[in-house]
C-alpha positions as semicolon CSV with decimal commas, in nm:
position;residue;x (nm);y (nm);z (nm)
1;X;1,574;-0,790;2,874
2;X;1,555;-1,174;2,975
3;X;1,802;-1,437;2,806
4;X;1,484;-1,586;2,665
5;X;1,341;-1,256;2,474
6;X;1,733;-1,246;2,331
7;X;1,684;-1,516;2,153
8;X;1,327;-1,406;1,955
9;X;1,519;-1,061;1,838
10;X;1,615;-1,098;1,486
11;X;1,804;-0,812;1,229
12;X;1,598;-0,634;0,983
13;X;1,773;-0,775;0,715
14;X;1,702;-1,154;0,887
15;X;1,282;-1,006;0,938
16;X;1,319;-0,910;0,566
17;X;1,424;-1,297;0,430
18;X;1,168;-1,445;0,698
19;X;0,881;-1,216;0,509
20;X;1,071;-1,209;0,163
21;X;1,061;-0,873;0,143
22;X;1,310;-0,589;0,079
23;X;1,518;-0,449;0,385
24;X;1,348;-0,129;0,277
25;X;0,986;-0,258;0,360
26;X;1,107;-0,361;0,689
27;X;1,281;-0,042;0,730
28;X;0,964;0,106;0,663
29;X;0,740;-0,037;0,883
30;X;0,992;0,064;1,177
31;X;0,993;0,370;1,092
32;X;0,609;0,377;1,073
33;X;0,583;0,217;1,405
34;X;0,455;-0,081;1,321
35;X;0,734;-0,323;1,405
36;X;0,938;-0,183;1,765
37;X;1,294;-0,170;1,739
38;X;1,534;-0,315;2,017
39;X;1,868;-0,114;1,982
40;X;2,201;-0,366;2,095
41;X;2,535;-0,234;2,072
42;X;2,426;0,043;1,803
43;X;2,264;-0,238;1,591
44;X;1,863;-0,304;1,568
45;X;1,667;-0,567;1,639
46;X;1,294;-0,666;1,589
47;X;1,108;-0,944;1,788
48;X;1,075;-1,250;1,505
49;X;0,739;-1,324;1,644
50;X;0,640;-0,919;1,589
51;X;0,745;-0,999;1,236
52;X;0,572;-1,361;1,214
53;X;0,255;-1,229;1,338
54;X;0,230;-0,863;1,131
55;X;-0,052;-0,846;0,904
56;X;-0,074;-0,570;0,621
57;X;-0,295;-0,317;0,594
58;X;-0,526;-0,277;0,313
59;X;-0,324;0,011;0,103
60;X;-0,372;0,215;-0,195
61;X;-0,717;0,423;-0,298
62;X;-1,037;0,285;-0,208
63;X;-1,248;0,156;-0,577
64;X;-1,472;0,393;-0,742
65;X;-1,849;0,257;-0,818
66;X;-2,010;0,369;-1,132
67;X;-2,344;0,433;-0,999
68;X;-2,482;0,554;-1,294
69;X;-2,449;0,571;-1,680
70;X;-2,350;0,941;-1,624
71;X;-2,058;0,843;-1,430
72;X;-1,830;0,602;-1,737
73;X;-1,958;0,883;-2,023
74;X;-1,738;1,107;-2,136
75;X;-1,749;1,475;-2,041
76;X;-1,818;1,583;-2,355
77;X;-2,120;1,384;-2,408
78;X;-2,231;1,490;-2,062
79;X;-2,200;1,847;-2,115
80;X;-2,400;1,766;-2,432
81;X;-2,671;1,585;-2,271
82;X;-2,693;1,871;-2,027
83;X;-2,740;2,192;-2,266
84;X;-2,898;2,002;-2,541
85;X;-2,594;2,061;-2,766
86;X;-2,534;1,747;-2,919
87;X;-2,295;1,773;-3,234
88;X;-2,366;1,495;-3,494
89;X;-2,033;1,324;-3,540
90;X;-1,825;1,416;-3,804
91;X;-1,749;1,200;-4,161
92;X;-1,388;1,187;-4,250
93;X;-1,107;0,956;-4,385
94;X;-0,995;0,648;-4,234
């Protein structure tokens, strides 16, 4: 590795203050392959401009549309609708 690419490697700890994130995120996206890890001496490194540059990824479950009425009604008022079943709605005390 040239003196000049020495100088860009940074700890994970030092790539976690530069993003202010945990050392656990960082962590993580080595071991997910997203940052590449330059072992020194039995310590790691990551290239600061690797860490600069990184843009997330969209996470987490894609939305759900209600297309239709049938989709936000309860099941029981579906099943209702469906076999013709439909219970009038019982009087008590409040």
């Amino acid at each position: 590795m040239a003196a000049n690419n020495l100088e860009d490697l940074i700890t994970q700890a030092e790539a976690a203050r530069l993003r202010g994130v945990s050392r656990e995120a960082i962590y993580g996206l080595v071991a997910r392959r997203k940052l590449q890890v330059t072992e020194i001496g039995g310590q790691k490194f990551v290239r600061r401009s690797d860490v600069e540059n990184y843009t997330p990824e969209i996470g987490g479950r894609p939305a759900t549309v209600a297309s239709s009425k049938a989709a936000t009604q309860p099941a029981r008022e579906r099943i209702a609708a469906l076999t013709g079943t439909a219970k009038a709605k019982k009087k008590g005390k409040r």
